[in-house]
N, C-alpha and C positions, 0 to 999 in steps of 0.2 A: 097436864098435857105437855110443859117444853120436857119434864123429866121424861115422859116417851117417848116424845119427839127426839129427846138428846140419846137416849138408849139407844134408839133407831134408825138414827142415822143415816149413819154406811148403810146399813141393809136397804132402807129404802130407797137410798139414791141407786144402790145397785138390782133391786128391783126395776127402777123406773128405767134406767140405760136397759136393760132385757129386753123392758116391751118398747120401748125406742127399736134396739134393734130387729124384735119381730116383727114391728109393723114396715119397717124398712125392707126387710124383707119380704114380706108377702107385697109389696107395692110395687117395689124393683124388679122381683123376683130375680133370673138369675144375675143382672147388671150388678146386685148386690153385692156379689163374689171381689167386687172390685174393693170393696171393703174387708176384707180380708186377710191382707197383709197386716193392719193394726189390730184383729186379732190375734194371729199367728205371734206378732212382736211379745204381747202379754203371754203366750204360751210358754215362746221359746224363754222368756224372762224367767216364769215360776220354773222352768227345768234348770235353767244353770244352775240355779240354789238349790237345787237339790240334793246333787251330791254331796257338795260340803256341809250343806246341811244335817243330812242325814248323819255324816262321819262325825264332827264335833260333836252333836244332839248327845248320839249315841254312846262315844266316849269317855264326852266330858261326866254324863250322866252315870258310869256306871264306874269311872275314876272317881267322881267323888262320895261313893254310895261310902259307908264309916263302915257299914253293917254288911257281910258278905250273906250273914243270916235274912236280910229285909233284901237284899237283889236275888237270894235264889227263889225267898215266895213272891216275889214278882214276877219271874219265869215261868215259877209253876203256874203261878193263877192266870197268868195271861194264856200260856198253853190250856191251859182246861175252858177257862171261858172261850177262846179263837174257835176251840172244837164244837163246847157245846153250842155256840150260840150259829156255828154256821151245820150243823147238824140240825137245832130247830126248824132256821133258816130252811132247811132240805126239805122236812118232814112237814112243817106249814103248807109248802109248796105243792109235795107230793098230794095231800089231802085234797086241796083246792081246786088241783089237777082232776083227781079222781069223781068231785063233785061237780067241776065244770071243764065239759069239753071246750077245748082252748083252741081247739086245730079244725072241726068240723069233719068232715065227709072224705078230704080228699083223698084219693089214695094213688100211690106210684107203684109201678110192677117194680116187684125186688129181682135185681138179676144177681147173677151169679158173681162170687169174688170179693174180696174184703181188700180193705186196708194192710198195708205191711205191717206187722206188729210192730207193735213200740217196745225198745229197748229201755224197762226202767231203772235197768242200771244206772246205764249211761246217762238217760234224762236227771236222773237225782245229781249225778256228779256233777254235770253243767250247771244244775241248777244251787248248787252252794258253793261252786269255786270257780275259778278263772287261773290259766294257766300261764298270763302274764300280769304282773303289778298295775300296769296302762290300764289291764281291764276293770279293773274296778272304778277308772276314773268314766264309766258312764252309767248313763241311769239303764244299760239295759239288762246290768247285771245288779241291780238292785241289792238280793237275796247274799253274794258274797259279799260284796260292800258292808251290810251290816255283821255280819258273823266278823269281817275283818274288824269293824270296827272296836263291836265287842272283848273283841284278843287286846286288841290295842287299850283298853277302857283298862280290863285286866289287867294287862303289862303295867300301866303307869301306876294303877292300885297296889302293885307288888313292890314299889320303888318304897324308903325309907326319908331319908334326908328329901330327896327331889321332887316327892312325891305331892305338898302341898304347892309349890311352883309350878309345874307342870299342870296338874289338875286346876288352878287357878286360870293356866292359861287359856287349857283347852274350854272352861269356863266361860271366859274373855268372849274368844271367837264366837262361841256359839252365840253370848248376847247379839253380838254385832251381825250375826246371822241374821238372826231374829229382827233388827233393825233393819235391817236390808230387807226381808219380806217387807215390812211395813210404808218402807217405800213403796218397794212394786204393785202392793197392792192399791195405792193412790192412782194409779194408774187403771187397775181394776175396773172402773166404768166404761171407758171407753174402748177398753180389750175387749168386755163381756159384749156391749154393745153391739159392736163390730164383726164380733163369733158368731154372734144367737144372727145378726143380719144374714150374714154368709151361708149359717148351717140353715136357714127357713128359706132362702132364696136358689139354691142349689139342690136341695132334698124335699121340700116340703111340701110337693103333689105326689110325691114315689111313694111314701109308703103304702101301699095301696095294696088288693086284691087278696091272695090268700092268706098273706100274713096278717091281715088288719085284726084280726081275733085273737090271733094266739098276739100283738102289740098290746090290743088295749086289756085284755084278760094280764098281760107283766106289768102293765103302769099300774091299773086299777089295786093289785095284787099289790106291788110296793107300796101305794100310798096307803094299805092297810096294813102293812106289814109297820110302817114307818111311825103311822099313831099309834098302834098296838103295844108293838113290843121294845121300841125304843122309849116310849113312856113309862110303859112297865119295867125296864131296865133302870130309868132314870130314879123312877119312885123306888125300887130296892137299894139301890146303891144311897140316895140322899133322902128319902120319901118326897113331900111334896113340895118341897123347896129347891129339891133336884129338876124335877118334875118344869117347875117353873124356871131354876137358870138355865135347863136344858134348853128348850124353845126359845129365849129369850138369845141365847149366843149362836144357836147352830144355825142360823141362815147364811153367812156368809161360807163356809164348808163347802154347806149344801147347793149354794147356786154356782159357787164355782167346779164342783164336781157334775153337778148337771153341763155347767157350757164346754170344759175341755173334756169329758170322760176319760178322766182319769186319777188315778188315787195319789199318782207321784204328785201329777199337778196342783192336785188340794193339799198335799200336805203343809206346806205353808200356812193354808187359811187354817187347818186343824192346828197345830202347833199354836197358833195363836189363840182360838176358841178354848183350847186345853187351859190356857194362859189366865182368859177369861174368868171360866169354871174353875179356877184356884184349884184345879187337879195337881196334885203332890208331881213336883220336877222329875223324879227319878223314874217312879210311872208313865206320865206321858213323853218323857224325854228319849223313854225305853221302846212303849208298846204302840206307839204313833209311826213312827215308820217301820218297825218290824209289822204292825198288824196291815201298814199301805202296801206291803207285799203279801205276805202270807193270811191276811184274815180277809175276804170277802164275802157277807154274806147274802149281798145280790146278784153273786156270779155263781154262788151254790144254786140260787133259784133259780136262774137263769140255764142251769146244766139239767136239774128238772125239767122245766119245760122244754127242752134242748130233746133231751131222752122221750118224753111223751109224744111229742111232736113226729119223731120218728118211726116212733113205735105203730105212731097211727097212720102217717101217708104209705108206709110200706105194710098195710093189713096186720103186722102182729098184733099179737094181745099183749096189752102191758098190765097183767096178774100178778098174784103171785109172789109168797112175803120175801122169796130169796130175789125175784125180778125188782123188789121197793127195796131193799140192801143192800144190794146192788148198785140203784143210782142215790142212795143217797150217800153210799163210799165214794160213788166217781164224784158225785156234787163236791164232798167235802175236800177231794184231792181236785177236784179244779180248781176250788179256791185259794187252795194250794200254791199249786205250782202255774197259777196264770201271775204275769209280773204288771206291774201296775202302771202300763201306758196301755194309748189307746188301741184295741189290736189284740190283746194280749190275750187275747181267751183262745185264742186256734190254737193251743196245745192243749187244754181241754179237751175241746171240741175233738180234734183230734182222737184223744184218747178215748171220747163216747162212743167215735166212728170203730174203732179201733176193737175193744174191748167186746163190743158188742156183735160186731161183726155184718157191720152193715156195709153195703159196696161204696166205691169212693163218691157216687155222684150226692151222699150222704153230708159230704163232707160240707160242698157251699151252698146247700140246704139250710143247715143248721148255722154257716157260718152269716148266713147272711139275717137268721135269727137276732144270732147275737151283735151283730150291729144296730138291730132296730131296736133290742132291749138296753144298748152299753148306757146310754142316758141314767136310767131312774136305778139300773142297777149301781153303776158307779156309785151312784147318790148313795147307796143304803151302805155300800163297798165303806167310802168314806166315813159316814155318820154312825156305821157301825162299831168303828174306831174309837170313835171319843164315848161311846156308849160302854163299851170295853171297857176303855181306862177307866172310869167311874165305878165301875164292878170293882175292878183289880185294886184300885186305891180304896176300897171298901176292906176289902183280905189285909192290907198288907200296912195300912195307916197306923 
């Protein structure tokens, strides 16, 4: 019992601040908001580490890879797993969807007129570069930040004499990264506390009315998704020892991607769980903040039910194997190209509205979807990650 007790820890002290701060909230209701600011302080904390985070993680980890041969099948395998696993992700969805109506009866008259087309040119180009150096110093450019980082990892790889100096150092920093989370996350109780107060005491009579179906059809929906196939991920990659250090480290990840929704803000607690799970450095060093931008696969789900949802208040029929190929390509391109703060899916969404050709009142229909789902999905977003790495370190060890 003290050996669980000691396992358990953190987790459970940051359990017990949660429902501290729920029941604060639901008592206060919205007076609670006053409590606020000291979650906010824990938010804006796990963001400033981010960026540097991300740059050394990324650098230092791919400066010291020896084997140019073991960093390219890391790329590869991560690229195939990111796809296939938010393509399941899609197709789970999709099924579940066609098995349970998730929206009900309602329907809106569709009027005339669509969205502007999305330029994907231009959206790709935004979306892997910045046109001043400054821009990469914030998290809203995530997506170049690591590419740059990548070049840079390369560059110092390509050095001779300087080359163990240098990668030592960017080494260095990155520990001291890592120690820095480790602070902030001491603090972690009373930020979560403080959030989960805020977020129950401000929102938590609204979710209400037609969305209440298509909410609890996406929690019910993750929390199956979550013992399914993230178990079944764990048990291939380690079998049932995987199985068990999976669950035994992922709660902290997961409760902090539940109270900030968002993937930049858990990367901290992943990076650490990675750390944990004795997942190989260069792997999680690598696929941890490239998959907190580009891999989500509760924002694939989430763009399914986004798409069916629509399909049904505006009378379409959603048939049809090119109408399910469809959204499970825009699903896997939302996941894509949404960046990982809170908020981030309205270029998704956007692109459902868009593609699909549905008129703009379309648009804060579905966006307002996706804030009732960012919760549980964020969660699968994150824990999808280190589920990932475990794959990848399986190919590549």
């Amino acid at each position: 019992m003290k050996k669980i007790l000691k396992a358990y820890r953190f987790p459970l002290i940051l359990l017990i601040s949660i429902m501290i701060g729920c029941i604060i909230g639901v008592i206060f209701g919205e007076n609670a908001m006053y409590l606020k600011p000291f979650g906010t302080v824990f938010v804006n904390l796990l963001y400033t580490i981010v960026v540097p985070l991300v740059f050394f993680t990324i650098s230092s980890s791919i400066s010291n890879i020896k084997s140019f041969k073991k960093l390219g099948k890391i790329f590869t395998y991560m690229f195939i797993v990111f796809i296939l696993t938010s393509a399941i992700a899609s197709i789970f969805t999709l099924i579940s969807v066609k098995l349970v109506n998730p929206v009900g009866n309602v329907t809106l008259e569709l009027t005339e007129g669509s969205t502007e087309a999305i330029n994907l040119g231009d959206k790709i180009v935004d979306m892997i570069t910045v046109p001043e150096f400054n821009q990469l110093l914030s998290k809203s450019n995530m997506l170049p930040l690591i590419i740059f980082s990548c070049i840079v990892g390369f560059a110092v790889s390509m050095l001779k004499d300087e080359k163990s100096k240098i990668s030592n150092g960017l080494n260095t920093i990155s520990k001291i990264m890592m120690n820095v989370i480790k602070i902030i996350m001491y603090y972690a109780p009373v930020g979560l506390c403080a959030y989960f107060a805020s977020l129950v005491g401000e929102y938590g009579g609204e979710i209400i009315g037609s969305y209440a179906r298509s909410m609890i059809f996406y929690y019910v929906l993750s929390i199956v998704y979550f013992v399914i196939f993230y178990t079944l991920y764990s048990f291939i990659a380690r079998g049932k020892k995987g199985v068990k250090e999976f669950y035994k480290n992922i709660f902290t990840p997961t409760v902090t991607s539940l109270g900030t929704c968002s993937s930049l803000a858990s990367l901290p607690a992943n990076l650490e769980c990675a750390e944990k799970l004795n997942i190989d450095d260069d792997v999680a060093r690598t696929t941890l903040p490239i998959g907190s931008t580009i891999h989500m696969e509760g924002s694939s789900m989430a763009s399914i039910l986004k798409i069916a949802f629509l399909f049904s208040i505006f009378g379409k029929s959603f048939t049809g194997i090119d109408t399910y190929l469809i959204a499970i390509l825009i699903a896997v391109l939302s996941g894509v190209v949404m960046s990982g703060i809170p908020g981030g899916a309205f270029i998704g969404e956007m692109l459902v509205v868009s593609l699909y050709g549905f008129p703009l009142e379309a648009f804060p229909i579905i966006a307002t979807i996706g804030w009732i789902v960012d919760p549980p999905g964020t969660c699968l977003n994150v824990v999808g990650d280190i589920t990932s790495s475990m794959l990848i370190e399986k190919h590549v060890s």
